[in-house]
N, C-alpha and C positions, 0 to 999 in steps of 0.2 A: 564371812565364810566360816560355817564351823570346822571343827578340829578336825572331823573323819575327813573331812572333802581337802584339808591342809596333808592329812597325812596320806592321800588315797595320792596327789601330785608330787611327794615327795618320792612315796613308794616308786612311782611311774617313770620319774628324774633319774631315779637312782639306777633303775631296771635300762633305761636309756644311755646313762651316762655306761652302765658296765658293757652295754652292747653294744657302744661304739669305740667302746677299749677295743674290746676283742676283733673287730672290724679290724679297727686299725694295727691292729699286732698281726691279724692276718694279713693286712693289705703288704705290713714290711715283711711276715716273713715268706709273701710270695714270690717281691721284688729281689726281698735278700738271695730268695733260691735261683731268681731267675737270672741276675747282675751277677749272683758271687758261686755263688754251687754250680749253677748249671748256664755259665755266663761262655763258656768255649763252646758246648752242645749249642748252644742259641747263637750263637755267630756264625758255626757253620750252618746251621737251618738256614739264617739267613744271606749265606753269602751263596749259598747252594742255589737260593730262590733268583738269585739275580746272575749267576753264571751261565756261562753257554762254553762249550766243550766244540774248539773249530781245529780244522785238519789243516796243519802247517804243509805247504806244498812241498815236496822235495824237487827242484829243481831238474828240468828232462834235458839230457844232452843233447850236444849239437851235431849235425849231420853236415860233412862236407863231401862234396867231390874229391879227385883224386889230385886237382892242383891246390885243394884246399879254400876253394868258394864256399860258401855260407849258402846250405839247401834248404835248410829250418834247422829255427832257432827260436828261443822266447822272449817275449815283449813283455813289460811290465805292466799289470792291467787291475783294474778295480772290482769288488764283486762285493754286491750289498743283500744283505740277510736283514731278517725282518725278527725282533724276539716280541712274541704275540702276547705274551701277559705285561711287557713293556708300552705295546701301542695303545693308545686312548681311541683314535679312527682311524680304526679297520675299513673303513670303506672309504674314507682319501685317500690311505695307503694303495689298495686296490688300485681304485680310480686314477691315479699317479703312474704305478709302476706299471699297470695292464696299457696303457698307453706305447711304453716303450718295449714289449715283452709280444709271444704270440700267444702268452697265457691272456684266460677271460677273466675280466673283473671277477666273475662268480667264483671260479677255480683259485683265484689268489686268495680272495677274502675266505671262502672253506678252508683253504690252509691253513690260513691266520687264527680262526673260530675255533681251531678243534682241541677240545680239553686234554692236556695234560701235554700240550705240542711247545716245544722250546724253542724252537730257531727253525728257521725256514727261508731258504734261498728263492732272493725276488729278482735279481738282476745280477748273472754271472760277466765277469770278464768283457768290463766295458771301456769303449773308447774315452779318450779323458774328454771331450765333449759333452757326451753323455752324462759319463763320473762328475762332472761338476753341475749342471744340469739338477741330478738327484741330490747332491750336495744341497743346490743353495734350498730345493722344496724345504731342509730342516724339518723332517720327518720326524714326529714323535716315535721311538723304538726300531727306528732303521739306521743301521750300523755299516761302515765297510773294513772289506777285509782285503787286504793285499793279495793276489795271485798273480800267476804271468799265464801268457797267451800264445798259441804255438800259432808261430810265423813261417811262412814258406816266400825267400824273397824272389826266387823266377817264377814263381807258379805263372802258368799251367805245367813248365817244363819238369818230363822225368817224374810226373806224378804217378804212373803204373809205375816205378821203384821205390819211389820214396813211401806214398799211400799218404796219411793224412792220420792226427791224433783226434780224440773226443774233446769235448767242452772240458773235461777232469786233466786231459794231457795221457788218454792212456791210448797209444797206440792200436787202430781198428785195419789200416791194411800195409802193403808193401813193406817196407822195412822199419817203418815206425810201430807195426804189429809184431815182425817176424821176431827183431832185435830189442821188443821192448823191457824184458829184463833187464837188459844193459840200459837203457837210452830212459826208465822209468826213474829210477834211484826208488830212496823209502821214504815216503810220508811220514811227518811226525803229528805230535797234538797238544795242542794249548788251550788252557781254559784263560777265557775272557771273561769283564764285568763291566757295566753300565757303573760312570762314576757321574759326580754330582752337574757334569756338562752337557750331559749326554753323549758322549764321548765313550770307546771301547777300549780298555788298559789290560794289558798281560796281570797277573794277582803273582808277584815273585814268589809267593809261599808255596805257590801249588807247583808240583811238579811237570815237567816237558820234556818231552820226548822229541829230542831236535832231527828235521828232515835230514836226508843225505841227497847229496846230486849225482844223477844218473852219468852216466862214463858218455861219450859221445865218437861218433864216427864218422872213419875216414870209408868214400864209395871208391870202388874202380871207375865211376861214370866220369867222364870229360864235357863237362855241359858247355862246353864249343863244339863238341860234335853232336852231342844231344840235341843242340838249335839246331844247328844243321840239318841230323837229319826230320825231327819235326815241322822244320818249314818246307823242307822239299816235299815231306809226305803230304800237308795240306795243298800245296801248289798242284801237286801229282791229282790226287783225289778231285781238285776242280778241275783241272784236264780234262781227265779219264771218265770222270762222272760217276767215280766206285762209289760201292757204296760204306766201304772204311779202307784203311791203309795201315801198314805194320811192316817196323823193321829192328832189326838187333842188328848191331855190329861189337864184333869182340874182336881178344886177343886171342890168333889159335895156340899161341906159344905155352900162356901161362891161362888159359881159360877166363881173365877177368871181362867183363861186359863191361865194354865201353860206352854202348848208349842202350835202349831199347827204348820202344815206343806205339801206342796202339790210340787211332785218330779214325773217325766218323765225320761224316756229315753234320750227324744230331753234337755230339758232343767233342771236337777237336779244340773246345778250349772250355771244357765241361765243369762243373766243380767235383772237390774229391770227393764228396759225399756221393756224388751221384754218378753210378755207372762206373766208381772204380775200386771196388770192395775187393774186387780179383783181376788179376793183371792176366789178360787173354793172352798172352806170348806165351805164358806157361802153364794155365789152364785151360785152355779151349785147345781144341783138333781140329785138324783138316786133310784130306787126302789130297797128297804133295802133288800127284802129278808128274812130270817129264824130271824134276827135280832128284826122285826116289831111283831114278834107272841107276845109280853109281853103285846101287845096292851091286845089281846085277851084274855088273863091270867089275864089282871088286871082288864076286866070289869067284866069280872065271878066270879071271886072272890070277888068285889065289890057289885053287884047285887045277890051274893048267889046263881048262878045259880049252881057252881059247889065248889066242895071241892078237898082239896088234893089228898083224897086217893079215890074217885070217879073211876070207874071204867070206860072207853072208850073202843069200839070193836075198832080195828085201820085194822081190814077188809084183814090182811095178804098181809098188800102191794099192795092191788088195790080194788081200791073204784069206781063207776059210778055215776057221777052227771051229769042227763042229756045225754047230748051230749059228755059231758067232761068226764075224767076218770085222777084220783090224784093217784099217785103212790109215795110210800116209799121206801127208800135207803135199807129198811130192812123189812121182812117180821112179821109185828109186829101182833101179836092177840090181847090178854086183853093187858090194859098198867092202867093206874092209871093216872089220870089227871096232877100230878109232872109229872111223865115219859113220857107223850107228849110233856111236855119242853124240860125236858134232855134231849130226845131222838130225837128232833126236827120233830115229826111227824105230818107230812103234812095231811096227813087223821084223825087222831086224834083231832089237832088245829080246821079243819074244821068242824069238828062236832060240837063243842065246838062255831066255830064261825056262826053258823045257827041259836042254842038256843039261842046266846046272840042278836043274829039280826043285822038289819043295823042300826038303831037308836045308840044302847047302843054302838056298834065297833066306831061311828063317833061318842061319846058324849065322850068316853074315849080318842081319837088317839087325839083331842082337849083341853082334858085334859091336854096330856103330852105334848102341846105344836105343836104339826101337823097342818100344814096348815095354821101357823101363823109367823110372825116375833118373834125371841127371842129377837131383840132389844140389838145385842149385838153392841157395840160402833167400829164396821169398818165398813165400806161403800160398798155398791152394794150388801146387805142382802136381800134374794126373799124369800116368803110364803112354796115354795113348791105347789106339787097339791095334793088338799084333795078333791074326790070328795064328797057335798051334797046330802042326803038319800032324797033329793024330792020327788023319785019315788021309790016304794020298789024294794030293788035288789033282783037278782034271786039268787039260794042258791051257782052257782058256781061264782058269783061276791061276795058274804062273804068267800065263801072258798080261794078266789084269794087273797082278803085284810087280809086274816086270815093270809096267807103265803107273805108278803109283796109285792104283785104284784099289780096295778092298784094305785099304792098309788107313789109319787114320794116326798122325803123329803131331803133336806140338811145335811152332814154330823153333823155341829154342833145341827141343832134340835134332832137330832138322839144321840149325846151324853148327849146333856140338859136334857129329857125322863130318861137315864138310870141314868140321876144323883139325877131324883128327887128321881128314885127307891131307889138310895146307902143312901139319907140324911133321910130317913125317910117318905119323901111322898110329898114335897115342890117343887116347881117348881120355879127355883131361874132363874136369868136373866143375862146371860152371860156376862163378861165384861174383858178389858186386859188395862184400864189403872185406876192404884192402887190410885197414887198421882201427883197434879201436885206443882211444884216448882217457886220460884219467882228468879230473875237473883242473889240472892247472896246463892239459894239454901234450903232458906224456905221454909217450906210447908204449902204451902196457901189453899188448901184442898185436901181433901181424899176421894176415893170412896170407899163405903160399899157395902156386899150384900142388894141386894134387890128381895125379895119374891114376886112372880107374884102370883100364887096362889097357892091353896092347892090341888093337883091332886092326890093324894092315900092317905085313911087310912093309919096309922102308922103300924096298924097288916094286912096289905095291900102288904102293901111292906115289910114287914119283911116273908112275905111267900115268896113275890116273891121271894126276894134274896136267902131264902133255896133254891127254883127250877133253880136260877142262880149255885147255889153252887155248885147244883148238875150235872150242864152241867159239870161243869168242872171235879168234881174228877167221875164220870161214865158215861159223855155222849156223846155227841157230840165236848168238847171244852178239852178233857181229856188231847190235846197238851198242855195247860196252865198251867197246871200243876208245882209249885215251889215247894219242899221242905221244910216243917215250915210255909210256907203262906198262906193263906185261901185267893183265889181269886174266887169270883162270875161273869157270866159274860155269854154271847150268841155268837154263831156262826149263820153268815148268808150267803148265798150262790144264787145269783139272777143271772138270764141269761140278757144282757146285751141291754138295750134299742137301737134303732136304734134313730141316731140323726138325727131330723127334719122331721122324715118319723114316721108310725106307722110301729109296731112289732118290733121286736127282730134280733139282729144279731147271727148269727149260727154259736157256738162253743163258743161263750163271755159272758165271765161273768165278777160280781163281787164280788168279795169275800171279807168276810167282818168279825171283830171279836170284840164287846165289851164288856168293863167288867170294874169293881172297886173291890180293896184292900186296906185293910183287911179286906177280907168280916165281919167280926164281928165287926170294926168301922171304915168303908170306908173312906180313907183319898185322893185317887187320882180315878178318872174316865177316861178311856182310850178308843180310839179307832183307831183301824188302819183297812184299806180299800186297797184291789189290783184291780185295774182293769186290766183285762182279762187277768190272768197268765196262761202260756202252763203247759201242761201235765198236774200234778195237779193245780185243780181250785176251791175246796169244800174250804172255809173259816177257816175249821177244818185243813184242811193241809197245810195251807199258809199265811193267816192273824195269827191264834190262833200262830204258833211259832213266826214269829214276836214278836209277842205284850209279848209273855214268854219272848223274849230275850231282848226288852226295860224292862220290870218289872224288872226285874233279875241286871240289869244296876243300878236302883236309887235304890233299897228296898235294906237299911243298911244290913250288915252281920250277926247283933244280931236277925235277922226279926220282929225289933219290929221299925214299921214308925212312928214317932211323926210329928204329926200337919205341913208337908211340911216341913222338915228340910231333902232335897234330899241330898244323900251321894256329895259329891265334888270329885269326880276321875276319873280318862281316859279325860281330857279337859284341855290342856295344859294355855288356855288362861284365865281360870277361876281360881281365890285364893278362897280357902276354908280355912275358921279361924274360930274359935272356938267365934270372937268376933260378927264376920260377924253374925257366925247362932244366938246367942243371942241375937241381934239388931232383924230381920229377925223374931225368933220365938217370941220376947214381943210384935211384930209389925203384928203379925198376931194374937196374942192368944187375942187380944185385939177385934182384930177385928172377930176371933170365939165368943168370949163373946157374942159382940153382934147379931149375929147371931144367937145364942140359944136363947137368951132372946127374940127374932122377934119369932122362930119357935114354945115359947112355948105360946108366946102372942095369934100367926095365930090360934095354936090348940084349945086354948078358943075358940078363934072365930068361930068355925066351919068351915065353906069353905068361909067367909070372904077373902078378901086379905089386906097385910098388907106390906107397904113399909119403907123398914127401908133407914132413911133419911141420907144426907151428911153431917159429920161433918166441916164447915170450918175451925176452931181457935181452937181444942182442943191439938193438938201436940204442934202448937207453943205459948200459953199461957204456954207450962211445958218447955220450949226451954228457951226459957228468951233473945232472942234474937240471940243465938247460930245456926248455920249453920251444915250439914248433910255434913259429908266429902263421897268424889264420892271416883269411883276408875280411876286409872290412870293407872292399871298397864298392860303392853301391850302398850301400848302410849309410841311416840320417845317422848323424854325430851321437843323439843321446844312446841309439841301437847298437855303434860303436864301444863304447864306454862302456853301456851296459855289456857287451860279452866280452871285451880286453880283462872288465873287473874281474869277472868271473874266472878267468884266470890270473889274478892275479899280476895282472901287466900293464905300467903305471902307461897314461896316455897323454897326450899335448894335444887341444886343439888348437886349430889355426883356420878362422874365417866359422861359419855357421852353414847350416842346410846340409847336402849330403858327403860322403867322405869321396874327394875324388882322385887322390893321393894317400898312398901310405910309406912310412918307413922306418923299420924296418921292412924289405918286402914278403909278401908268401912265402913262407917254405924255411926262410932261414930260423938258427936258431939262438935263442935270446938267453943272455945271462942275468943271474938272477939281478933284479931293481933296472933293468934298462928302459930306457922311454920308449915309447912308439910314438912319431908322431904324425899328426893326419890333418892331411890339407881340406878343407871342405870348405862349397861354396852352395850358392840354391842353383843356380844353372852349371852348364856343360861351358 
């Protein structure tokens, strides 16, 4: 080898050896910058690349009735999210989860695929069957995440009140919509990571935003009279052959609703998704029928146009007005202005509604709340239509309104009217949630009645109810009829609106029967409604027994009803105690107190109105801290536990399967660290 070709390889070595110096000083000072300079920046890139950012639920309160029964509540449930730059197969993933889902293999795996997509929910709020199921597949980049699940444990019962919450928990109808501010609480948010198990861990460094739980509440509803009246309505409906059924019953004293309820053919034990977005008792109309005549009664009697025993020709069952011609079920002569009630005479009423005019008929039916909102606390409540006397009407548009036609008003306006009848003459303001609760079950406020106005004299309405009195034991509502109980009350009978169109559908009606007992101190107001029953269709033959055989269901054996203290029997899921109705009646008698002291305030006042205010702090200033024990029982043992924890309140089981015993009972109140404890077995 000569010299040049010795020195051309050392040159070459040398050139080599220095360019892999500099290599290498580049390679450390790239690592130096990337470990030690810029070693935080590079942690979070990569703790960024492997995080996902999930919404901590805030826990939704609970809803009870007014003896403190569990209406909904939450279950504790599993919900698996997919992170797509995690998964390896995307399409077993799919293939997996679109099995149990109504999503399509195609639509999941798109999910999965799309650039720049971090998490993505594949299966919400599952049964733990299901949850372990997906568990054991050990899915490459399928994670879960704790959530809970809203439970309703009588469903179908009381579902047009309650309404029903979303997959999220957020309230869509009835009062789980109306009151979901309260009953929502606030979401917080946690970022999760993928650690070396595949496993999902909170990262303590990162900041949370911790959920809060939503306040829960107490209903006026008694879902022992709620069954009650839901199974008589479906019994009714197959009778009758209607083609749905609906009824409310309240207190006329203090306005709370005791049940309400709206039942079909198609849907009387429906889901809440479907067909119940809007509770028809207070958004849908219908023209009342014989039921609306008290209108008429009450301005004449007001105005002095007419008196009781008043004599009316009722014209032998056929009358001409006009063009028009009113006929009666019965060929009536004289009658006595009572006995156009009782006897629900259509030519008689209209006579009576000519003298009193169109002024006085529209200054009355606005009186009793027609054509306006009652303002009661659920959602999608409409006016009704009342038409304005702008222009004087002709004598057979008072005779039409006399007889409830031309007039179109919501069920519960129509029971609100006969309640101001049953209290005395007050037009109080419908309402179904009692109290609400803070997460350990305090009660942070209370709603009272509240007095809209003064819509009848007190000797107003103590006439009317004799002419109610008297539908019942001789006249048109004679089916109502109890043994020992003095029940007042109206039958109505209308032929059946056509929807969206004018006039009338041919051979439809609806039949209709309201009333309050004990007529002599009216403690419950009722109403129940058939649309369009075959064969018979009069109100007299169809609603009126109905509503006898709910009466007959709650009104005690001794027939004497104290202050809403409804009998407890035929409802398997309901505990009736003696300690229960004591909580229950100090808990209402409190709240009648105040109510008479409003009504005797308003009658100072003339036709003033007068709003009796919300108490916030007066229960739990006499609490001293103490907690309101729920009921549990009906609840499997873990569903137990799971809501005693939630407030707070230590528990004892005793046996397995459902709770069929509790004690402490309902209602009473608990000091702080006391046990509850619960008997529970798998059968009855």
């Amino acid at each position: 080898m000569t010299s040049k070709k010795k020195l051309e390889i050392k040159r070459r070595s040398t050139i080599l050896f220095i360019c892999s110096i500099f290599f290498t000083l580049a390679v450390f000072l790239r690592v130096f910058d990337l470990q030690v300079l810029r070693s935080g920046y590079i942690q979070r890139i990569a703790i960024k690349q492997q995080e996902v950012c999930l919404k901590l639920e805030g826990k939704r309160g609970v809803v009870y009735d007014r003896n403190l029964n569990i209406l909904a509540f939450n279950l504790p449930s599993e919900s698996f999210f997919g992170v797509p730059y995690s998964i390896s197969r995307k399409d077993l993933v799919a293939k997996k989860i679109s099995g149990l889902t109504d999503k399509s293999y195609e639509k999941i795996k798109s999910s999965l695929s799309l650039k720049g997509k971090k998490f993505v929910w594949l299966k919400r709020k599952c049964e733990s069957e299901e949850a372990e199921k997906i568990k054991k597949w050990n899915l490459d980049g399928v994670y879960t995440q704790e959530e809970t699940k809203r439970s309703y444990p009588y469903y179908p019962l009381a579902c047009d009140i309650i309404g029903f919450a979303d997959i999220d928990n957020k309230g869509l109808a009835g009062i789980e919509y109306q009151y979901d501010h309260l009953l929502s609480g606030q979401d917080g948010r946690g970022i999760f990571q993928k650690d070396g198990w595949g496993n999902s861990y909170q990262i303590k460094e990162s900041p949370l935003s911790y959920p809060q739980s939503g306040k829960s509440l107490v209903l006026t509803i008694d879902l022992d009279l709620q069954a009650k009246l839901e199974e008589e309505l479906k019994n009714t409906i197959k009778v009758t052959n209607s083609q749905a059924g609906s009824g409310i019953f309240m207190n006329p004293n203090t306005g709370e609703i005791l049940a309400m309820s709206f039942l079909s053919q198609e849907n009387s034990g429906g889901r809440y998704s479907e067909l119940r977005l809007k509770n028809k008792l207070v958004a849908d109309v219908f023209e009342p029928g014989s039921t609306f005549k008290i209108i008429t009664a009450a301005a004449a009697l007001e105005k002095g146009i007419k008196n009781p025993e008043d004599s009316i020709y009722a014209e032998l069952g056929c009358y001409k007005i006009g063009k028009k011609v009113l006929r009666d079920i019965k060929e009536y002569g004289w009658l006595t202005f009572k006995e156009c009630v009782v006897f629900s005479s259509n030519i008689g009423m209209a006579k009576v509604a000519i003298e009193v005019g169109e002024k006085g008929l529209f200054e009355y039916a606005k009186k009793l709340g027609f054509g306006e909102k009652t303002g009661i606390d659920l959602p999608g409540e409409v006016r009704g239509v009342l038409s304005s006397p702008d222009k004087r009407w002709s004598d057979i548009s008072l005779a039409t309104f006399a007889m409830g036609y031309g007039v179109s008003v919501t069920p519960l306006q129509l029971i609100t009217a006969y309640a101001a009848v049953a209290n005395g003459g007050l037009l109080l303001k419908p309402y179904v949630v009692k109290a609400v609760l803070d997460e350990e079950g305090k009660i942070i406020q209370e709603f009272h009645p509240i007095v809209v106005k003064r819509a009848l004299k007190p000797q107003t309405s103590r006439i009317l109810t004799e002419f109610l009195r008297g539908v019942v034991s001789d006249g048109t509502g004679i089916e109502v009829q109890i043994e020992g109980v003095n029940i007042a009350g109206k039958t109505g009978t209308a032929q059946k609106t056509k929807i969206g169109k004018r006039g009338y559908e041919r051979g439809k009606y609806m039949a209709s029967f309201v009333g309050f007992f004990p007529a002599e101190d009216p403690q419950i107001v009722g109403l129940v409604i058939l649309d369009s029953p075959k064969g018979l269709y009069y109100g007299s033959q169809t609603a009126a027994p109905a509503f006898r055989r709910i009466t007959q269901r709650i009104i005690p054996s001794q027939n004497l009803l104290l202050a809403n203290e409804l009998e407890k029997t035929d409802f398997s899921f309901a505990v009736a105690t003696k300690q229960e109705k004591v909580y229950d009646s100090k808990f209402r008698k409190k709240l009648d107190s105040k109510v008479n002291n409003s009504i005797s305030r308003t009658e100072k006042k003339d036709n003033e109105v007068e709003v009796v205010g919300v108490s916030m702090n007066e229960i739990n200033e006499k609490n001293d801290g103490r907690k309101i024990m729920p009921s549990v029982v009906g609840l499997t043992a873990r569903e137990a536990i799971k809501l005693l924890s939630s407030y707070s309140i230590v528990s004892e089981i005793r046996g397995s399967g459902v709770v069929r015993k509790q004690h402490p009972l309902p209602g009473n109140m608990l000091s702080q660290g006391k046990t509850c404890f619960l008997e529970c077995s798998l059968s009855d």
